[in-house]
N, C-alpha and C positions, 0 to 999 in steps of 0.2 A: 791224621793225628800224630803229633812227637809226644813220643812217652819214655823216657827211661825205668819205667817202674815206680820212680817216684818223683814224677814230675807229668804233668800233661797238658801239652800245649796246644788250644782249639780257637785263640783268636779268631774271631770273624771268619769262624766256618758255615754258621748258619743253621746248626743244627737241631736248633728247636727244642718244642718238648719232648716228641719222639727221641731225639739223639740223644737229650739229657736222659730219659729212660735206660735208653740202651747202654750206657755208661755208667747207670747203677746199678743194673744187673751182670756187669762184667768184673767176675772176680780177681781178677788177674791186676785190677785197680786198688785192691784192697789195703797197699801201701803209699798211695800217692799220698805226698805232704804238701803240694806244690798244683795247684788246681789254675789253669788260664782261660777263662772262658768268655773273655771279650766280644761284645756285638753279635751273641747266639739267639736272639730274640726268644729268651728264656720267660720273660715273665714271672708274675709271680709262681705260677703252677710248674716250670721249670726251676725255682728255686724250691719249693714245694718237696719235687723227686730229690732233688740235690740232697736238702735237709733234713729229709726221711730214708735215705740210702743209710747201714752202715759201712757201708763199701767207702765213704768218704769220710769216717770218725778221726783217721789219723791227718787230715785238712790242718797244717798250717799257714799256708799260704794261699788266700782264695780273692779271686780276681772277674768280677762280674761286671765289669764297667759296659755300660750302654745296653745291659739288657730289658727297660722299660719295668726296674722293678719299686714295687710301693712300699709304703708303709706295714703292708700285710708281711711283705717278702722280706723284708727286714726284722719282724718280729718274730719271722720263723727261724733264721739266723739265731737270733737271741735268747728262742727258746728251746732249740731242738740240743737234744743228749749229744748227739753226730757232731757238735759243731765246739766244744771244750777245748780244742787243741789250737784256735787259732791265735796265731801270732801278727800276720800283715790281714787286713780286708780291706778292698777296694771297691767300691761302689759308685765311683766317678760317673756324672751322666744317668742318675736314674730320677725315682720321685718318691725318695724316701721322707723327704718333710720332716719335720719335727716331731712325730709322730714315731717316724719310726728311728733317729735319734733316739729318743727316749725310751726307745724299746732296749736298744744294744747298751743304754746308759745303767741300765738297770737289771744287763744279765753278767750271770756268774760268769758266762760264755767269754766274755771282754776283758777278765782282768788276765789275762796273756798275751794279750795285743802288745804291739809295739809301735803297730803302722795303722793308720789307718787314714782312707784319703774319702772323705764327702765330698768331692767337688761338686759343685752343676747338681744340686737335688733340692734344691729350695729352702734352705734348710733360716729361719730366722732366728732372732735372740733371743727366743723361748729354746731351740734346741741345743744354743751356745751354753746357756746355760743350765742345760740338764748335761752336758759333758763336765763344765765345771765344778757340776754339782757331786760328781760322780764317782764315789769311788773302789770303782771299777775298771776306772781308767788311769791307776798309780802306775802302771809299768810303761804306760806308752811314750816313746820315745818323737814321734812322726804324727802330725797333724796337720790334714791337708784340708783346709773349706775354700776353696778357691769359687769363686762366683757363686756366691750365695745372696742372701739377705742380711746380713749379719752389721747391726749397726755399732758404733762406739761405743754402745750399753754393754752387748754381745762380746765385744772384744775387752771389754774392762771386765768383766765377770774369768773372762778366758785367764789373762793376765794375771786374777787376782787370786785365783783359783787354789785351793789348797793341797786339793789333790792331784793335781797333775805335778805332780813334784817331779816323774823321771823325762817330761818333755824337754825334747833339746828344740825342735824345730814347728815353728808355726807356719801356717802360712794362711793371709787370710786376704788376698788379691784380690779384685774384682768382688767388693761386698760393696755396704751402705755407710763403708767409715770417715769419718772427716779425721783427712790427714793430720790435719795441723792437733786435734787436740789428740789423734791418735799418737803421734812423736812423742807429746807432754806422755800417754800412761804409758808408752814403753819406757821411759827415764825411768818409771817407779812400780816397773811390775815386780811380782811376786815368787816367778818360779827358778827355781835355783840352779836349775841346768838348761833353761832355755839358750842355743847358740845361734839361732837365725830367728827373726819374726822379716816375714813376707807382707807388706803392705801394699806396693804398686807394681 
């Protein structure tokens, strides 16, 4: 494990539910801002530990890509007290769905994001549009839906969106968009600090 005291780096260590336990009863964690826990085959019941530790309340940086988590594990994110401080969330590669979208769309937990990357979780134009709709999601800076379902409906809602006013960068590669009328609503989207949109 790399730890600075607040930083903790466990990429594709493997460590399961047991390791995630073992990590929340260690108090010497009790300052980590910066949480890395890529490919630990966490599940939801390892996100469960995570979001019931307050060994990890001072989390603003959490980074769960490819741990096989749902809709559930996503709404515990969104509802748990431990989890206020986040500013980036990465869930890249799981099966949060729309579902559970609309779970983070709709907690207090989100509006101090800045970052936040859905790629790879199946996410359609029901959950584009509950970000859109969202506002809880005014500070975020970073939006990543990279290979999603997400059709030109999904992406004109994004665009058109009222609250996402402090997004600078989209990115919405590998969805369900037709390029060509995609170009037409980037000519006339709405958000005022967008400086990248990602289509292909």
């Amino acid at each position: 494990m790399e730890s600075d005291g607040t930083k903790v780096n466990l990429n594709r260590s493997l460590i399961g539910v047991k390791g995630m336990q073992i990590l929340a009863d260690m108090p010497e964690l009790k300052n980590v801002k910066s949480l890395a826990l890529q490919g630990n085959k966490l599940g939801d019941e390892g996100v469960r530990i995570l979001t019931e530790s307050a060994t990890f309340k001072h989390t603003e940086n959490l980074s769960l890509w490819g741990n096989k988590v749902s809709a559930q594990g996503a709404r515990m994110i969104a509802e748990s007290p431990n989890m206020k401080n986040l500013k980036e969330l990465k869930l890249t590669r799981n099966e949060i769905g729309d579902e559970g979208v609309e779970a983070l769309a709709a907690s207090e937990n989100s509006t101090a994001l800045t970052f936040v990357d859905f790629s790879a979780n199946q996410i359609s134009d029901r959950g584009a549009l509950a970000i859109a709709n969202s506002p809880r999601f005014g500070n975020l800076k970073t939006l990543d839906l990279y290979n999603n379902q997400i059709t030109t409906e999904g992406m004109k809602a994004l665009l058109q969106s009222k609250n996402l006013k402090s997004l600078e960068k989209l990115s919405l590669v590998r969805n369900e968009i037709d390029l060509e009328k995609a170009h037409e609503l980037a000519k006339n989207q709405s958000l005022p600090n967008l400086r990248r949109l990602e289509l292909e």
